[in-house]
N, C-alpha and C positions, 0 to 999 in steps of 0.2 A: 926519448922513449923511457918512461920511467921502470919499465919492466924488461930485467936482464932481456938476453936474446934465445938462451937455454931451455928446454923444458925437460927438468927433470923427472924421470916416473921411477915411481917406488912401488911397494907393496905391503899392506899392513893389514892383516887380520883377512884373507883371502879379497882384500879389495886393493885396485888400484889404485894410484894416488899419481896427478898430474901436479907435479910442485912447480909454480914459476915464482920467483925472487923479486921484490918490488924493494929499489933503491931509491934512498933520498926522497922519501913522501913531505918533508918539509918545503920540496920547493915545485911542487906539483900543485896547482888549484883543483879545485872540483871538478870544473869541465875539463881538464886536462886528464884526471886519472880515471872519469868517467871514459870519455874515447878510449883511451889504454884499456884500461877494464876490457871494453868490450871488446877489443881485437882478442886480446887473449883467451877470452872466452868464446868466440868463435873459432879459435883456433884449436883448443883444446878441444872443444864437441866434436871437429873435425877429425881431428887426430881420435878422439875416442871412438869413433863408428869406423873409421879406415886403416887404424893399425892391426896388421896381425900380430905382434908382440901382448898385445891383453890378453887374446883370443889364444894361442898357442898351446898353454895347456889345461885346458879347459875353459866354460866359462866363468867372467870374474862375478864374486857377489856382488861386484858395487865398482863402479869408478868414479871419481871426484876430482874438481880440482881445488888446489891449494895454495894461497896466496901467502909466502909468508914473506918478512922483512928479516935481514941479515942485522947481528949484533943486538943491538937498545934499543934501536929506534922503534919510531910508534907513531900509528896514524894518528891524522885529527879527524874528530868528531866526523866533517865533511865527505872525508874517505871511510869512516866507519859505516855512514850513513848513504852511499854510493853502494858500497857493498851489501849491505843489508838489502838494498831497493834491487838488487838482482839476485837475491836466493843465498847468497853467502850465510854463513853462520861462525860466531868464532869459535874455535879450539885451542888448546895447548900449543899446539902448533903451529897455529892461521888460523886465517879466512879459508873456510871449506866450503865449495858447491857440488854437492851431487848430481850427477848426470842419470837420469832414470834408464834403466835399461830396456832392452827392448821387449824381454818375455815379463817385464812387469809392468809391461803397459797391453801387453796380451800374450798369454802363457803360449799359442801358439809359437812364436814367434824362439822360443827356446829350440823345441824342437825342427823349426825350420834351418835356425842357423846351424844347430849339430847335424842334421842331413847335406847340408848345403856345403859346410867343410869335409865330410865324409866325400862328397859324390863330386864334387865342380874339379875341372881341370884347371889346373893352374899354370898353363902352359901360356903361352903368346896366343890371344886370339885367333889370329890368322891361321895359327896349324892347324894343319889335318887331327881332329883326335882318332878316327877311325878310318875306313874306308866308304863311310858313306857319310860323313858331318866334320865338319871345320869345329874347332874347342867352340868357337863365339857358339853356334848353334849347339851343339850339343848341353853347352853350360845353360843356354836358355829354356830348353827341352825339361833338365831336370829342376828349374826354378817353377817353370809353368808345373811342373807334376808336384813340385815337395810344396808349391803354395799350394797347389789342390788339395794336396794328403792333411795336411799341417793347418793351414788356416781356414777351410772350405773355400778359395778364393779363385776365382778362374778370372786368370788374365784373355781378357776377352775384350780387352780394348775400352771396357764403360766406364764413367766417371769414376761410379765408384773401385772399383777394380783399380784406378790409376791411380786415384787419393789413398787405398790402401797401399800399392805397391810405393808411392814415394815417401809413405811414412816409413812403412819395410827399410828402404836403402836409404832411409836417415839413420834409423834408429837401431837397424839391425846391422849395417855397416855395407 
């Protein structure tokens, strides 16, 4: 695996920054740091929509990830061009890819996830949250009400309804 096992997160100018470490690109071919690439960058999207560590205080302006290399070394062409063909851009730094966020792919989507962390129980599904709702129901109660408030969206089981809600819990975490 030519990418440590580590992911780094940092923070710089109110954005998050997912740094992973790519060792020894000299003995990596194309389709070898292509595959790599891509694992890491599912993993990082991952980790962007499912960590609460971004989210915690407040939300971030921006999260990205960031590929750099330790010491001197330096891609070739082949790995410059791998990364470009999936959104990379270089910096100072690294290879950076920003991850869109959710309320800039629709401003609803801002004030769903601040309701959403304000009101959802974080407890074990399975408890009681009160004496008439288990947390699972009651947390879905208040999704079905903050996507009505927030994005005019009623979960009401139709296509479209579902295509929005699983963009929602990609993109909004």
């Amino acid at each position: 695996m030519p990418f440590g096992p580590h992911l780094l997160i940092s923070s710089e100018a109110e954005q998050w920054v997912l740094n992973r470490v790519y060792y020894e690109p000299e003995q990596d071919d194309r389709n070898t740091f292509a595959t790599a690439l891509s694992q890491v960058i599912d993993e990082a999207q991952w980790y962007a929509v499912t960590s609460a560590l971004l989210y915690q205080h407040g939300l971030p302006k921006g999260v990205m990830l960031r590929v750099a290399l330790p010491g001197e070394q330096a891609l070739t062409a082949a790995h410059e061009e791998v990364l470009e063909a999936e959104g990379f851009s270089p910096e100072a730094l690294g290879w950076v890819l920003r991850f869109p966020l959710s309320w800039e792919l629709d401003e609803g989507y801002r004030a769903l996830q601040e309701e959403l962390e304000r009101r959802v129980d974080l407890r074990d599904p399975r408890l009681p949250h009160d004496e008439h709702s288990s947390v699972a129901e009651h947390n879905m109660n208040v999704l079905a009400e903050v996507a009505r408030e927030a994005l005019g969206l009623n979960l009401d089981g139709s296509f479209e309804s579902v295509k929005k809600l699983d963009e929602l819990l990609l993109m909004g975490g």
